[in-house]
N, C-alpha and C positions, 0 to 999 in steps of 0.2 A: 317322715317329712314334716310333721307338725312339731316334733320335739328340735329340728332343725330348724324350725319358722320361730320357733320361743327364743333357743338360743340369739340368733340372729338378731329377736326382739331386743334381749335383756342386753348383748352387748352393745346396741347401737345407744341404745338409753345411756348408757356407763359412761363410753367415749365420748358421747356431747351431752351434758349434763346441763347445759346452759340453755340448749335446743327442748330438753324432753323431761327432766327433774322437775319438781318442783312445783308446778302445776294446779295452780291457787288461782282461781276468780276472783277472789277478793281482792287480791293484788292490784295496785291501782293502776299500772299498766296494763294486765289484762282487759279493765273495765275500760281506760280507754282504748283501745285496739276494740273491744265489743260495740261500746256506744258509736262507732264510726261506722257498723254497719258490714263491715266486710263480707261478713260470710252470715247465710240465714239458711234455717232447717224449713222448708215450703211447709212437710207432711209427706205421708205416702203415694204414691201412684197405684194404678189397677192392678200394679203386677208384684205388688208387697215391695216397691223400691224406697229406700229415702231419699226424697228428691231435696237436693243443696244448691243455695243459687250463691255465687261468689260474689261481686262488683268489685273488681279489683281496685278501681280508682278511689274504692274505700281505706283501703291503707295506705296509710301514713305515709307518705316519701319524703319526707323531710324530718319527721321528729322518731320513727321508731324504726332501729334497727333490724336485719331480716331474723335476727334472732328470735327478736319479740314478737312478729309478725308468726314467725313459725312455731315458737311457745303457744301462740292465741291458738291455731292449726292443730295441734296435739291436744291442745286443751278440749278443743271440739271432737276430737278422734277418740281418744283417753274415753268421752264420756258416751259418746256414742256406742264404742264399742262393750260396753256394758249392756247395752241394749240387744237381746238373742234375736229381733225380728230385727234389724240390723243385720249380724250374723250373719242371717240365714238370705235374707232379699236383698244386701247388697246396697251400691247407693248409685244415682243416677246425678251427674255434675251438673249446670250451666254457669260457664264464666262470661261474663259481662268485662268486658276490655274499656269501654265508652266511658269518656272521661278522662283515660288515664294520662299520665303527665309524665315527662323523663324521670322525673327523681324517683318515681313509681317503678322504675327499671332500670336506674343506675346504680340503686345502691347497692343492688344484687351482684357480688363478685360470682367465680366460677365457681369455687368450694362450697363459697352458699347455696349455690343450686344444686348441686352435687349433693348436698348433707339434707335437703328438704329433698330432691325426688328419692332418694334413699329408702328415705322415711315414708314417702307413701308410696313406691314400690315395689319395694324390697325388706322393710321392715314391717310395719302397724300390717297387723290381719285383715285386710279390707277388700271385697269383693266390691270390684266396679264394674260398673254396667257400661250406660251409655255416657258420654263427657264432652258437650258441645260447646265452642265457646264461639265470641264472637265479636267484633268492633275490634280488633288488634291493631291499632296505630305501627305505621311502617317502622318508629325508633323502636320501637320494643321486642321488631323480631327474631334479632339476634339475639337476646335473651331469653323469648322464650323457646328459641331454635336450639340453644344450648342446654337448658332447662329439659327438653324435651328427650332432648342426647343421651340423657344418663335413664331415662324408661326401658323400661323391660318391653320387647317385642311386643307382648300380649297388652299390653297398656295404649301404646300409641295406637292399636289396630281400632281401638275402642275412641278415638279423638277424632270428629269432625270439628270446619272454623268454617266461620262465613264471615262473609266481611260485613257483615250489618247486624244490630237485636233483632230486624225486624223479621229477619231470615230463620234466625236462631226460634222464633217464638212461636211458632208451632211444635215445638217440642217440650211447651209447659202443656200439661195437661190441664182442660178449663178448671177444675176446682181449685188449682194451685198455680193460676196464673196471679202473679203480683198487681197490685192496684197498679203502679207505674210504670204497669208493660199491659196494660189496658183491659187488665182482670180481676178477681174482686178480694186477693189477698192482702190482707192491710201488715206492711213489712214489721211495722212496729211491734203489733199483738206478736206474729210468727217470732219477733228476738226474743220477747218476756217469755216465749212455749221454750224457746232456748236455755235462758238465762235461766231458768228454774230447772229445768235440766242438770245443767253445770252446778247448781247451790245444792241440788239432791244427792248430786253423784262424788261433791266435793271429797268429802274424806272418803272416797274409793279410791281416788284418783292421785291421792297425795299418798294414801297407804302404798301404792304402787313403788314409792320408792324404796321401800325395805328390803324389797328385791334383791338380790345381790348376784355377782357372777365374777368372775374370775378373770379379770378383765385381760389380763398380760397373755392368758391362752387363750382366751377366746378372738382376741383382736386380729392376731394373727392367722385363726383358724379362717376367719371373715373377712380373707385378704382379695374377694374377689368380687369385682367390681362391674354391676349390672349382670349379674348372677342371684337366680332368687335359689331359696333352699332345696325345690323339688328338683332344680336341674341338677346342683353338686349332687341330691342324691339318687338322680337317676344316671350318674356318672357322666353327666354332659359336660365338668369341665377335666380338662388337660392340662396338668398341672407345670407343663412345660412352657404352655402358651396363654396358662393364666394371664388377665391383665393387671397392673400392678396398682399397688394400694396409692392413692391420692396424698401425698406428704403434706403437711400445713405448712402455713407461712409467718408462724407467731416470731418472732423476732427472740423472745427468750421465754421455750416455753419450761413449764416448770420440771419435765425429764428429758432426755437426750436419746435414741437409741446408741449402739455401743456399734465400736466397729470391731467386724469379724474379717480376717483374713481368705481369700477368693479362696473355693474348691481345688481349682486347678492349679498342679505341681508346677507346670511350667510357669503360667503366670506369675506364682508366687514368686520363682525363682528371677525372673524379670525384674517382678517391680525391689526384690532385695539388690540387687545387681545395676539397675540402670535409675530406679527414683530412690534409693534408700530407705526403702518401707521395711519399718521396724516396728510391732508394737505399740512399743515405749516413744518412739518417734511419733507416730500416727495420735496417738490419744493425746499426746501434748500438745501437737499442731492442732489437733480438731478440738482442744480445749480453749486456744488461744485465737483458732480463726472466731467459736461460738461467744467468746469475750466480746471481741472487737468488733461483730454484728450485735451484741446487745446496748454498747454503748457506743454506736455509732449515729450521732441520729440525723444522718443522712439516708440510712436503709431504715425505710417503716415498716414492710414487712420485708421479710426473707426465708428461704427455706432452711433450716438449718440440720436436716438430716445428713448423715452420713455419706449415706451415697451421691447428696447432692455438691457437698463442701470436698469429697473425693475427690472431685471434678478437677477442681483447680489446686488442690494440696498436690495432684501427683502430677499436674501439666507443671508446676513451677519446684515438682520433686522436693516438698514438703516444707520449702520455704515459705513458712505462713505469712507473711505480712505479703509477700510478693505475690503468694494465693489470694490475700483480700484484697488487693490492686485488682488482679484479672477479674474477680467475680464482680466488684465494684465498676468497673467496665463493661462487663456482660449487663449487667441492668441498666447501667445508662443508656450503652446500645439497644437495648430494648427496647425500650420508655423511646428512644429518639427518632427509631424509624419502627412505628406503628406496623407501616403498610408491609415489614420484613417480618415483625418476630410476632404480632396480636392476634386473637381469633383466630390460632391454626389448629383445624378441625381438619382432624383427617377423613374424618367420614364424611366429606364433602365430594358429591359427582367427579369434581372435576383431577382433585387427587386420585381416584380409581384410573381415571384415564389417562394419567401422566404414567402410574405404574406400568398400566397396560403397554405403553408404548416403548418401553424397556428404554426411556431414556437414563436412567438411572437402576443400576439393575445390583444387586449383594452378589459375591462370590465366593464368599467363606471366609476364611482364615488361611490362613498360608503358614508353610512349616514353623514357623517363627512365632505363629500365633498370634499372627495382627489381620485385622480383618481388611479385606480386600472390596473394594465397589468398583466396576465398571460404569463410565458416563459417556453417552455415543448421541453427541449431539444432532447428526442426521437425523435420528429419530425422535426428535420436538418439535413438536407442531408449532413454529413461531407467528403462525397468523392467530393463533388462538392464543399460546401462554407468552406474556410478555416477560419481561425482566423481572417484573415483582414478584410474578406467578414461580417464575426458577427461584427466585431468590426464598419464597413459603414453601416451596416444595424439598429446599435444600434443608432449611433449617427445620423440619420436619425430620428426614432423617439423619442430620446431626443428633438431634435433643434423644433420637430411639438409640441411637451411636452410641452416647455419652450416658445413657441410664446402664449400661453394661458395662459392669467394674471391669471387665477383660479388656474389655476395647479401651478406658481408661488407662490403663497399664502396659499395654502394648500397642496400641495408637491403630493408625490407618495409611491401607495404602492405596491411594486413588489412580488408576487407569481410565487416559482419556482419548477417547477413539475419535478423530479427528477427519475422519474418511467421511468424506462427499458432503464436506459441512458448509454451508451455504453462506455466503459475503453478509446476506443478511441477518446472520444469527450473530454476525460481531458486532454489525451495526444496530443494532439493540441496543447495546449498553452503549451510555457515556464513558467520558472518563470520572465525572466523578460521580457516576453510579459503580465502578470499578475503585475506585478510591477508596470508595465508604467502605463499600461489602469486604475489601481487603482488607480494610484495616479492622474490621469487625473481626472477619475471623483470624486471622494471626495475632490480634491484642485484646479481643475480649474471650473467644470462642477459648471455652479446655478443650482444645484438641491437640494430640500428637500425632504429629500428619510426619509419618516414617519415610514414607517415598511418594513422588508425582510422575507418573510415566505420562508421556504423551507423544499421542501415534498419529503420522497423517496430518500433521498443522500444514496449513497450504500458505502457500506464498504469502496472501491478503492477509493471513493473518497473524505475518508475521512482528507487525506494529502493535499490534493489537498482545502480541505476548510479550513482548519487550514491556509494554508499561504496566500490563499482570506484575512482574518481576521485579521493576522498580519500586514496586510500592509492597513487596515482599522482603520480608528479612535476611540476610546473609546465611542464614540457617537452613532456613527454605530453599533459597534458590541452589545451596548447594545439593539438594535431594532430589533434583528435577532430573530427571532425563530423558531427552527427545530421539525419537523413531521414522524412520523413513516411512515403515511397514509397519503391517502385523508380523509379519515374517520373522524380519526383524527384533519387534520385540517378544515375541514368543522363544527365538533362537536365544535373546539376551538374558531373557527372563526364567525364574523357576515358578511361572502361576500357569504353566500349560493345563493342569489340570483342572485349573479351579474355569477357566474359561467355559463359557458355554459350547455347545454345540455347533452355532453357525459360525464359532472361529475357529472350529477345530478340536474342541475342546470335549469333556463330558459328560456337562452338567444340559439339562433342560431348561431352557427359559422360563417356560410354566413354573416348574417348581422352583426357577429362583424370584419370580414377580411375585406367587404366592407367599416366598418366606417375608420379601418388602413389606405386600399386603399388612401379616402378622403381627410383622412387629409395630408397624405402624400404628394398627389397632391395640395393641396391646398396650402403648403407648399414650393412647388419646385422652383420656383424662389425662394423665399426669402433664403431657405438652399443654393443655387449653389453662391448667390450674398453675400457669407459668407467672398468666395473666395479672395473676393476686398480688405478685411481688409488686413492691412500689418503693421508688427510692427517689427523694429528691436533689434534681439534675445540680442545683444552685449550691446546695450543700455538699459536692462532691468536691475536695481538693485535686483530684486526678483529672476531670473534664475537662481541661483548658488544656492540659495535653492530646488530650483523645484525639483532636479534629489537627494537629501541626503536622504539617508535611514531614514525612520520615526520611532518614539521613539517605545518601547519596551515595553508597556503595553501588555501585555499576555489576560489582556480579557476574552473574550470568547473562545481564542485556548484550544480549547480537546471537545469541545462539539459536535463539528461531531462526535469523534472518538467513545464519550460517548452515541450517540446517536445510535450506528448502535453494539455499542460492549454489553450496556445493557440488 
């Protein structure tokens, strides 16, 4: 497990080099990030701890990036850990929040918190004790709510908060209480026991970088995220339901990963057959989508992996420039309505209990190989989740949908069970809370939505699907087809088996809520690190289209009306 702990180390150093290389006091950003005070070594506690007091509001929020903030971090870890009564007694936290300011927790994207908890739970050897913190300002707590997200079990167990110092301050022990928290440590001597420190251990710490590893295998081997070593090697993870590695957002970074052809036979045969994925096709378009996100400088950052540019190469079947239209859309949409696509944290209570209530429920795959969702709106709670709440809970598992090259390639077939669904759950939405979210997902969203069945639309709601429809494409509306029954559409249908059990079917609910669960979790970094991308609205030549009412093909409008008036 330790030679798994090293590894783990020496690759994380490798991948961020800008975070953990390098590692000079002298350096005149270090010295200032130290003179600010941020982090001080008190001395020991009764029980051989090092006791560390933080004052967050001592960094920088406006002149030093979280780079540099987390350079200074390693710098102090790097030399501690030199230290074997370290080692051996571990270290006891106090952060001090009082004082701090937004730009003290704005400047922290998702990746950035992701690549610092990492690092101190999952990489650097460091045994922590006890970690109180304290005075946490309400803007900040979504930060450090996320920050907190990517800790290993055993770390958070170890974090009490209070809402005041004065609460927190019985947990300095009196000989290493700070003069400014009404005890007789003078901060300034406790930096200089620091700073000498840091000049003693310098070329230890800069030697560090000789190190070398193997970075292309190792990277991959460390593809699991909020997993520490002892668990891979106590065989706790499942390599099936691993979670997946956090993509960056560098616009053009200096290597590409490559794209590899899906496992599966059918697929493949699919996407040669229905999107012309070739190769030689594919690496040309992903050469020319990766062009034209570098010199676009409308997109500041963007993902530019494989699996992400997938997305929209095989929703517009590898027409790249019409693929950087859709994805160019997708971020506007993003960026535009906050309250739909930001902060979607699957581990939040209230997602558990959306699952729970099987209002959205996975059905597999169907012979075809497209995967199949049931949505049975009786069962949403609409006194609790509003519109907004469907609408984070949807693009949830969309974004788990769309990381699955399969479900790319063979799209989706949505079943929507319309039985005993309440006047009040249409009267939720406006029409242009129906306008936006359709036009999102038919012009921004890569989806291939294969078929719409819908079972049980009741009378009331037949206005209500007519203008669904209007504001759906001729494409779309030809895919739709509506049911009297379940009867009905099970006798129409070939997903009898894929149904659950309460329709007939032979799947268990449990295990199809648990497989949502999974994926969802599986998912949660990469949905929250969505957040990173940023593109500016003003600079997009396509935005002034995005919001115009769409053409006036009629369609399908009357065939609810047709369907329920018959």
């Amino acid at each position: 497990m330790a030679c798994e702990a090293l590894e783990r180390y020496l690759t994380v150093r490798e991948l961020y080099p800008g975070w953990f290389k390098n590692l000079d006091c002298t350096e005149s950003t270090m010295k200032e990030v130290f003179h600010n005070g941020p982090f001080t070594l008190l001395g020991w506690d009764i029980d051989g701890r090092m006791v560390g007091l933080s004052r967050f509001s001592r960094f920088d929020g406006d002149k030093h990036s979280p780079a540099q903030d987390a350079r200074f971090m390693a710098l102090v870890m790097e030399t501690m850990l030199e230290c074997e009564e370290f080692q051996v007694g571990g270290c006891h936290i106090l952060l001090d929040f009082e004082g701090s300011t937004v730009s003290n927790f704005d400047k922290w994207s998702t990746t950035d918190l992701k690549i610092m908890m990492d690092a101190y739970s999952h990489t650097y050897p460091i045994r922590y004790e006890d970690i109180h913190s304290a005075g946490l300002p309400k803007y900040g707590n979504s930060v450090i709510d996320t920050f907190l997200s990517f800790a290993n079990p055993k770390m958070r167990e170890k974090i009490s908060c209070y809402s005041t110092v004065a609460e927190m301050e019985k947990h300095f022990e009196a000989p290493l209480k700070p003069a400014v928290y009404g005890g007789t440590v003078d901060l300034d001597q406790a930096n200089r026991v620091l700073w000498k420190l840091m000049e003693d251990q310098r070329e230890v710490v800069l030697g560090l970088d000789r190190m070398e590893i193997d970075v292309d295998y190792y990277s991959s081997r460390w593809n699991f995220e909020g997993t520490t070593p002892d668990e891979i090697a106590a065989g706790a993870i499942n390599m099936a339901t691993a979670p997946l590695r956090t993509p960056g957002v560098e616009k053009s970074p200096e290597k590409y990963d490559q794209y590899q052809p899906v496992s599966s036979a059918l697929h493949r045969q699919i996407a040669r057959d229905e999107l012309r994925e070739d190769p030689a096709i594919v690496e040309q378009a992903l050469q020319q989508m990766r062009d034209w996100i570098a010199k676009n400088p409308a997109l500041q950052t963007c993902r530019t992996d494989a699996n992400f540019l997938l997305r929209f190469l095989r929703v517009r079947k590898f027409a790249h420039m019409a693929a950087c239209e859709t994805l160019e859309r997708y971020l506007v949409s993003r960026q535009r309505f906050p309250a739909w696509y930001s902060k979607l944290d699957t581990a939040e209570p209230w997602v558990k209990d959306m699952i729970d209530s099987e209002f959205v429920v996975p059905l597999g795959r169907d012979e075809l190989g497209r995967i199949v969702y049931l949505v049975h709106y009786a069962n949403l709670d609409i006194d609790r989740f509003e519109v907004n709440d469907q609408i984070r809970f949807f693009t949830m598992v969309f974004e788990s949908i769309f990381e699955d090259e399969l479900n790319q390639i063979s799209g989706l077939v949505c079943v929507f069970d319309d039985t005993n669904i309440s006047m009040r759950a249409f009267a939720q939405w406006s029409l242009t809370d129906i306008k936006n979210y359709i036009d999102c997902v038919t012009k921004a969203l890569p989806l291939r939505v294969k078929e719409v069945h819908v079972v049980n639309l009741p009378l009331f709601g037949a206005t209500v699907g007519e203008w669904i429809m209007s504001c759906c494409s001729e494409k779309l509306r030809s895919r739709l087809k509506c049911y009297r029954s379940m009867d009905e559409f099970v006798a129409k249908c070939n997903l009898h088996s894929l149904l659950p059990k309460e329709y007939g079917g032979k799947q268990d609910a449990m295990d199809l809520k648990r497989q949502l669960k999974e994926s969802l979790d599986r998912c949660r970094n990469l949905i929250l690190a969505l957040d990173d991308m940023k593109v500016d609205e003003k600079r997009c030549l396509l935005v002034k289209n995005q919001t115009n009412p769409m053409g006036g093909d009629e369609g399908m409008i009357g065939s609810f009306r047709k369907l329920d008036v018959d």
